[in-house]
C-alpha positions in Angstrom: 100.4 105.0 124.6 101.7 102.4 122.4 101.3 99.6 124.5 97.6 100.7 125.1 96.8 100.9 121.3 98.4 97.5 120.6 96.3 96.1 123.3 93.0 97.6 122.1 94.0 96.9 118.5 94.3 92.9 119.3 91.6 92.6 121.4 89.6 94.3 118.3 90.7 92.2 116.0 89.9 89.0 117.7 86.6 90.3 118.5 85.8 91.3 114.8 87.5 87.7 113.5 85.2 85.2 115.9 81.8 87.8 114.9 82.7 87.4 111.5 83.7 84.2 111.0 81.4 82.4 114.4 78.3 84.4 114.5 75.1 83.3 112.0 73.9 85.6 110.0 70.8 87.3 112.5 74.0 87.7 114.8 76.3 89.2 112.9 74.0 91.6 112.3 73.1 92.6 115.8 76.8 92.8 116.3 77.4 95.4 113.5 74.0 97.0 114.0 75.3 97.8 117.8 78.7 99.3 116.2 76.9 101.3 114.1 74.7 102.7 117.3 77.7 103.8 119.0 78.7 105.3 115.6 75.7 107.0 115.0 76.3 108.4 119.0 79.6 109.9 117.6 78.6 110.8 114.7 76.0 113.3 116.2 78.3 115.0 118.1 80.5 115.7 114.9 76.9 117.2 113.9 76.5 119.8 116.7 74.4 117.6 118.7 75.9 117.7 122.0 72.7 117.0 124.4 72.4 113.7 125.6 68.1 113.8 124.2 69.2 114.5 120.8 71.8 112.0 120.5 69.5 109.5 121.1 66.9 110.4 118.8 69.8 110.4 116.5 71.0 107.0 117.7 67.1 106.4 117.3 66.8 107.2 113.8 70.0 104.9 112.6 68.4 101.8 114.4 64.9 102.7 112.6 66.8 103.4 109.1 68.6 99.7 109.7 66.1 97.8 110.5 63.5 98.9 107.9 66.0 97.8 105.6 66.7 94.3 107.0 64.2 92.3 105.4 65.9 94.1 102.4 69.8 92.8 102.2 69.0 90.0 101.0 67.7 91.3 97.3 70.9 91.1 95.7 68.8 94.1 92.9 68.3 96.2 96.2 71.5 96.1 97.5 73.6 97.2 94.5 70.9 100.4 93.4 71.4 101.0 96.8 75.1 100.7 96.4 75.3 102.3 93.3 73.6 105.3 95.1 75.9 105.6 97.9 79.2 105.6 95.8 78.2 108.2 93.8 77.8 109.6 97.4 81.2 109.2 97.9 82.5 110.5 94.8 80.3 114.0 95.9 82.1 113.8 99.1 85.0 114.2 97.6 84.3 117.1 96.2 83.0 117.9 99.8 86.4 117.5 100.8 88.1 120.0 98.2 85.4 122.5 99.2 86.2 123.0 102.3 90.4 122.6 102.0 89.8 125.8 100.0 87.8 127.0 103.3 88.7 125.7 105.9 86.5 128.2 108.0 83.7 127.1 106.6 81.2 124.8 108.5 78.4 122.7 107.6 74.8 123.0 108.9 73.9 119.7 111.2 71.2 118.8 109.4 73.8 118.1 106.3 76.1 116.7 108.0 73.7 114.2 110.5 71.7 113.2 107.1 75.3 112.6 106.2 76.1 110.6 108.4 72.9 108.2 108.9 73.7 107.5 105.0 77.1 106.4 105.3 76.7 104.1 109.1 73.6 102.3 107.5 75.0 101.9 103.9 78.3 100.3 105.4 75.6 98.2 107.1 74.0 97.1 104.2 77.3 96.7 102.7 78.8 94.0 104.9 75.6 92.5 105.3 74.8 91.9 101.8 78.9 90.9 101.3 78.1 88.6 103.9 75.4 87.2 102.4 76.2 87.1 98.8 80.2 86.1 99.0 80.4 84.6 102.6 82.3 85.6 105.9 85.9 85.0 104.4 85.2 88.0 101.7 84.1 90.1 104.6 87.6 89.0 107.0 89.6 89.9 103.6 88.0 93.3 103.2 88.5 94.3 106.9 92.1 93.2 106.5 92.6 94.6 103.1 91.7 98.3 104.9 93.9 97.4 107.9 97.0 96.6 105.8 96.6 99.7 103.4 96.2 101.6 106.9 99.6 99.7 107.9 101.0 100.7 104.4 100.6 104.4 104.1 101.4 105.0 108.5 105.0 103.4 107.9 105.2 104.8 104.2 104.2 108.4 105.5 106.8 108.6 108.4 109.4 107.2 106.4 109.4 109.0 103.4 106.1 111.3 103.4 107.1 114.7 102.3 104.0 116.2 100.2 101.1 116.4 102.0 98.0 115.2 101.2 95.6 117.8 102.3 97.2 120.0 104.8 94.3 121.9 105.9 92.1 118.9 106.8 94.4 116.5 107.6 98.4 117.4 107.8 99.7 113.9 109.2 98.7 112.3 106.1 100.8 112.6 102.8 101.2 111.3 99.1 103.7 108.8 99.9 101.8 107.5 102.7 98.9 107.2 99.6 101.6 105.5 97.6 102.7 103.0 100.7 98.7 101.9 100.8 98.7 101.5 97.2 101.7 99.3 97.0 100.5 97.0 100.7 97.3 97.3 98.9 98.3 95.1 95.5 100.4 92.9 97.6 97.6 91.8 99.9 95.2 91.4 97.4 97.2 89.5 94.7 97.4 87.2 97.8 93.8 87.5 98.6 93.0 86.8 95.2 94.8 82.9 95.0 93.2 82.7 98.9 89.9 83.5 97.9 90.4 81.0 94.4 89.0 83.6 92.2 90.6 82.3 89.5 90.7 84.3 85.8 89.1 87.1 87.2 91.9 88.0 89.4 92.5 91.4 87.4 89.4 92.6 88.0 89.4 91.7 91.9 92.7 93.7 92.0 91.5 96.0 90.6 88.5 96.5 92.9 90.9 96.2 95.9 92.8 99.4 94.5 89.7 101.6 93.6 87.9 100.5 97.3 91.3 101.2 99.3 91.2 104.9 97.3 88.0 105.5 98.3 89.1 104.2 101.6 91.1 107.6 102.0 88.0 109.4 101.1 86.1 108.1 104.3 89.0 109.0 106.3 89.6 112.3 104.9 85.5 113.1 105.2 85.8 112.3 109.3 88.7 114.2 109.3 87.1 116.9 107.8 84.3 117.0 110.1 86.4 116.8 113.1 88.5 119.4 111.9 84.9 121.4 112.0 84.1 120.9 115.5 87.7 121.1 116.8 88.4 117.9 118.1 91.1 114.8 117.3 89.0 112.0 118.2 85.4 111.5 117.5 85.3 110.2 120.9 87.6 108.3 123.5 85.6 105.3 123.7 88.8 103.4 122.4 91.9 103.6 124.4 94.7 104.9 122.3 92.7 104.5 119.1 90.0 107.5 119.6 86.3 106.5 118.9 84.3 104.2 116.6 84.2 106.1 114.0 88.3 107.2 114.1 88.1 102.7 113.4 85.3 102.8 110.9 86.1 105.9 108.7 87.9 104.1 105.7 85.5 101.2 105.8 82.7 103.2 105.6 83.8 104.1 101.8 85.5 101.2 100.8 83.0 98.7 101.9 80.1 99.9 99.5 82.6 100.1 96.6 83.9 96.9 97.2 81.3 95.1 97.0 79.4 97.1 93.8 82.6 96.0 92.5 82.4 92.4 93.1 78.7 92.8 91.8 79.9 93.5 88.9 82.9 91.0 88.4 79.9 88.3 88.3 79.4 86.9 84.9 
């Protein structure tokens, strides 16, 4: 099992390096807009839609939702009320999250939860698009590695020292240490970031967003969790071998990439 999840980890990661950093702009796009697809396809199932029609009107209704807004990612104004929309999403979710901890019986209609979930696969769109766009390919390769490390951080932190758990009920692997480990990898990697990146004097402030989008980054995970946890199963699908589905890859980025960059939006002078 290990060897097959290194394996499908590193051929991942050199996938997601060359797209980011080879691809032009109309290709990147298509690249993501296909992950998002087979999101969206796992994401209905976490819904209740198990029929094969349904799932790709689903599947359907992300591609229409992404490419309406196309023309759009390139209106800096759009993108951050967008943005500014979706994280206050996210803060919501959270509470979301602490809802159903206190009952964990209690499930969500599908509608809810596949509105939910065309938001957040088309926002993290939008998100790395307009990051893209506005900061270049190198800020987008920094944010996929800033999640990957915090991941790193809090899985060694949790089995080492995790005692407290984090939220027991929803997800009972993960623990406060394990949040502690992320934080700690987290400032690390992105005081290093920061003097790769030459963002000079503002380096507080880019920390700083690094640690508020790697919290959120827990959020994401916890809200998949959460809705597997609903429908009973450990992976959203096993379309990955040893890693689960898309969405078991995409679940922290889908929180921290909106807040990242609302965050670097707002580090401009």
């Amino acid at each position: 099992m290990l060897r097959q999840r290194v394996i499908t980890a590193t051929v991942l990661a050199l996938i997601a390096v060359w797209a980011v950093l080879k691809l032009p702009a109309a290709g990147f796009g298509l690249a993501l807009l296909a992950v998002i697809l087979l999101g969206a396809w796992e994401w209905a199932r976490l819904a209740g839609l198990d029929g094969t029609r349904d799932r790709l009107l689903y599947g359907g209704l992300a591609l229409f939702a992404t490419l309406a807004l196309w023309p759009l990612v390139w209106n800096g104004t759009f993108v951050a009320g967008l943005l500014i929309l979706v994280c206050g999403g996210w803060c919501y979710a959270l509470v979301w999250i602490g809802r159903h901890a206190a009952h964990p019986d209690r499930q969500d209609r599908a509608v809810v939860v596949g509105g939910a979930g065309l938001i957040v696969l088309v926002a993290l769109w939008v998100a790395l698009m307009g990051l893209r766009d506005e900061f270049g390919p190198a800020y987008v390769l920094f944010l996929l590695l800033l999640i990957w490390v915090a991941d790193t951080g809090a899985y060694f932190a949790g089995r080492r020292w995790g005692r407290r758990k984090l939220a027991p009920t929803i997800s009972p692997g993960k623990t406060w240490e394990g949040v502690l480990g992320a934080g700690l990898a987290t400032l690390a990697f992105a005081l290093a970031g920061a003097a790769a990146l030459d963002v000079g004097a503002r380096w507080p402030g880019f920390v700083a967003v690094c640690m508020i989008a790697v919290g959120f980054s827990i959020i994401g995970d916890l809200f998949e969790s959460m809705l597997k946890r609903q429908r009973g199963v450990k992976d959203s699908s096993a379309l990955l071998p040893g890693h689960g589905g898309v969405l078991d890859r995409l679940d922290s980025l889908t929180a921290a990439a909106p807040v990242f960059l609302l965050g670097l939006y707002g580090m401009q002078p």
